[in-house]
C-alpha positions as CSV (number, residue, x, y, z in Angstrom):
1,X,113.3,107.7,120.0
2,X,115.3,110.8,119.6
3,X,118.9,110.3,118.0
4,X,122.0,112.2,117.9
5,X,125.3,111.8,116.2
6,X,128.1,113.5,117.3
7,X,130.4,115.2,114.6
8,X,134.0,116.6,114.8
9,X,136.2,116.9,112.2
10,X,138.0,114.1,110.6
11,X,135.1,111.9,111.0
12,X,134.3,108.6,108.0
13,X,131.8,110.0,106.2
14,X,130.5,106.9,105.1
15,X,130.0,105.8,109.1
16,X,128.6,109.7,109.6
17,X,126.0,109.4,106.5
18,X,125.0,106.0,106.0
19,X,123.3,106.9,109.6
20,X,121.8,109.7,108.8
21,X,120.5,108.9,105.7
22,X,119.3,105.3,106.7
23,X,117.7,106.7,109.6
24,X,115.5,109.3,108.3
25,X,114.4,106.9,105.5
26,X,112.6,104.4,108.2
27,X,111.5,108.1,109.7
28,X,113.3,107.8,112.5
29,X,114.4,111.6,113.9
30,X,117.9,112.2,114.0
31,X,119.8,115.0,114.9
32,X,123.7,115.9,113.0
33,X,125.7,117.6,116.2
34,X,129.5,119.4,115.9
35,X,131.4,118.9,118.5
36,X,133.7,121.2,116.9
37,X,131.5,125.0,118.0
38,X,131.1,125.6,114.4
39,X,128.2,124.3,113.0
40,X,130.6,123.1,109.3
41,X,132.2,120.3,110.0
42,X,134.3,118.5,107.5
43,X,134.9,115.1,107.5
44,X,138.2,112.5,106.9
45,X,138.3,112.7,102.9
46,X,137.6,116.7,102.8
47,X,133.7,116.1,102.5
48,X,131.8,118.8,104.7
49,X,128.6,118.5,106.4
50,X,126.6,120.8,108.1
51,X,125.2,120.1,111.5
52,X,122.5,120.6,112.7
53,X,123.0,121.8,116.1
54,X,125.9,122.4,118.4
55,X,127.2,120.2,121.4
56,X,126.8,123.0,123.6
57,X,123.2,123.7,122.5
58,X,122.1,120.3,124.0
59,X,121.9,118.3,127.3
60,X,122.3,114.7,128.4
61,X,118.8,114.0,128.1
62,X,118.1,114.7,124.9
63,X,118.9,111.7,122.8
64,X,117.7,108.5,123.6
65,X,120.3,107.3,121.4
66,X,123.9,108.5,120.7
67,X,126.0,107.8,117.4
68,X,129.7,108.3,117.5
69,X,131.4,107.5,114.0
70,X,135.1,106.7,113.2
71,X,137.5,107.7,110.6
72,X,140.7,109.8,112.3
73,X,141.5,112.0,113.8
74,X,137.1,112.5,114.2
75,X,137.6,109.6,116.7
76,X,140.0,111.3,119.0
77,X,138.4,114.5,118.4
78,X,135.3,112.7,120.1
79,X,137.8,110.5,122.9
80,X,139.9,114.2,123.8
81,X,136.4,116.4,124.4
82,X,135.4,116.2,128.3
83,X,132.0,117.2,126.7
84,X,131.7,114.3,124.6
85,X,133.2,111.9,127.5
86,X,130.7,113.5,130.1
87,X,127.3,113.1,127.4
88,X,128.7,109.3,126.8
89,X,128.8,108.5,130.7
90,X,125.5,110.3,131.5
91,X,123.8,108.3,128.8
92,X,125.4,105.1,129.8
93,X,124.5,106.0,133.3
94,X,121.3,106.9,132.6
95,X,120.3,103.4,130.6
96,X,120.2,105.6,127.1
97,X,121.9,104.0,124.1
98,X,125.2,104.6,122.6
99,X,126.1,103.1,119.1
100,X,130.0,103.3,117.8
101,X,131.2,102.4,115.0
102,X,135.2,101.9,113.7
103,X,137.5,103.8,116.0
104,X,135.2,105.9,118.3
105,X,135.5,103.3,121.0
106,X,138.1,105.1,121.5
107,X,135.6,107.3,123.2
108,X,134.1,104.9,125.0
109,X,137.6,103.7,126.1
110,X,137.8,107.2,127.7
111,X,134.8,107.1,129.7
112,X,135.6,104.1,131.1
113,X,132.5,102.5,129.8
114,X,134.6,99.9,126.6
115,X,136.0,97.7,130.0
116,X,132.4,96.8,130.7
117,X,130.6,95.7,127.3
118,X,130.6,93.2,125.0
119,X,132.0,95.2,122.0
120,X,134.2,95.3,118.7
121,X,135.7,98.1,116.4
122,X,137.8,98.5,114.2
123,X,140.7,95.6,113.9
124,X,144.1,96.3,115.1
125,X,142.2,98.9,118.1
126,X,141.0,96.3,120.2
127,X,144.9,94.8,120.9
128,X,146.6,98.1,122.6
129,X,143.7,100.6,122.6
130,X,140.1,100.0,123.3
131,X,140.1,97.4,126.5
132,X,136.2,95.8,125.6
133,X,135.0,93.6,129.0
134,X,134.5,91.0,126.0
135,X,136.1,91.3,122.7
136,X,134.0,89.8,119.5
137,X,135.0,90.1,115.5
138,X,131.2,90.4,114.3
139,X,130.0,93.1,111.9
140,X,127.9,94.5,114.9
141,X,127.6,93.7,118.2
142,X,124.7,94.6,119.6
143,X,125.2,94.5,124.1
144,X,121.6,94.8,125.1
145,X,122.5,93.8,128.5
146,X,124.8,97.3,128.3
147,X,122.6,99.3,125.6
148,X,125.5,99.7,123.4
149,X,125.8,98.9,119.6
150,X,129.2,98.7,118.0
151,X,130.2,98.4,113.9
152,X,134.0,97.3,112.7
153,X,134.3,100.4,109.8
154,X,132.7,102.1,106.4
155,X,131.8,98.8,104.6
156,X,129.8,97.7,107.8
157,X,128.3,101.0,108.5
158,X,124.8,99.6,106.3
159,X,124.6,97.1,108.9
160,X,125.5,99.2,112.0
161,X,122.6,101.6,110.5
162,X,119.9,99.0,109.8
163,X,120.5,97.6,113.6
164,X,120.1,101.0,114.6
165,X,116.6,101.3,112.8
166,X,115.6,97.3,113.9
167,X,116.3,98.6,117.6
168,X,113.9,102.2,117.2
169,X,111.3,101.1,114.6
170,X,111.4,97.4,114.7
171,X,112.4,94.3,112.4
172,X,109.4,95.1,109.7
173,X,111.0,98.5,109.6
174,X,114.7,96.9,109.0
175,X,113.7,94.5,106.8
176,X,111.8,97.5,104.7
177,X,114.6,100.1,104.9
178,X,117.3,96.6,103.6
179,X,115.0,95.6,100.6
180,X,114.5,99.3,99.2
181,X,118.5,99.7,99.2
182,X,118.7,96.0,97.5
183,X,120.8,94.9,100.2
184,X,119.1,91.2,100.2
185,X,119.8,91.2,96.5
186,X,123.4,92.0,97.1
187,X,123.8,89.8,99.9
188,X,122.3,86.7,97.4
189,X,124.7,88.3,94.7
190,X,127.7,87.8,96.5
191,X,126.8,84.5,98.3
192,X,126.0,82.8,94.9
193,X,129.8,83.8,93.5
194,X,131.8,82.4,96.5
């Protein structure tokens, strides 16, 4: 599978990268896209990142996946582009995948596709402006009826990225990618101190 992830500026770096970086470590192509027609983008905290090709360089069928980070204002950048809004509802359409993470429902909000999922994002959006069909608080919430994964923020973006990779490459895959980043031995870590 071929994956994009759409980046204008003001985007969480942490949501942006993790991705990335988690992605091409299982070997799974994936493709950094500005939205912005410059391929330097610069993210929320003044980090910048180049792409590696522009929004206007690609069409709706080239990504069987789509990633859309948070952080602000990245995630109205992504909501106020009729580019962006059209490439979300043909991929919806089309029965690609889109994964968002944080506030960039907010895109999905303004394709009219939020109202029909089962989604989440991050707390506080979900009361006045992301409308989910069904609203859940976990990590990630993964609507394979829909074919749309979405993450709460940063701190959940490991687990937004490795249900990205279980979803392309498989559980073996996951479960290789979480126990070369020591995320089991964290997750034992932290369970034996509560």
């Amino acid at each position: 599978m071929q994956v994009g992830i759409l980046l204008g500026n003001g985007y969480e770096e942490i949501e942006a990268l993790t991705v990335v970086d988690y992605l091409r470590r299982a070997d799974i192509s994936i493709d950094m896209i500005s939205i912005t027609g410059d391929y330097m983008t610069m993210g929320d905290h003044n980090i910048p990142i180049k792409a590696d090709i522009l929004l206007e360089d690609i069409s709706s069928d080239d990504y069987d996946v789509i990633v859309t980070p948070g952080g602000m204002p990245g995630a109205k950048m992504l909501a106020g582009s009729d580019t962006v809004i059209r490439l979300l509802q043909s991929q919806y359409e089309s029965g690609g995948y889109i994964a968002s993470i944080c506030a960039s429902p907010l895109a999905l909000e303004a394709a009219g596709i939020a109202e029909e999922i089962t989604g989440t994002c991050f707390p506080g959006l979900e009361t006045d402006d992301i409308h989910f069909g069904t609203f859940k608080e976990d990590l990630v919430v993964h609507d394979k009826k829909h074919h749309v994964i979405t993450s709460r923020g940063p701190a959940t973006a490991v687990y937004f990225a490795l249900e990205l990779i279980g979803l392309i490459a498989g559980e073996d895959k996951r479960q290789e990618i979480a126990d070369g980043l020591l995320i089991p031995l964290v997750e034992s870590t932290v369970k034996d101190n509560d």
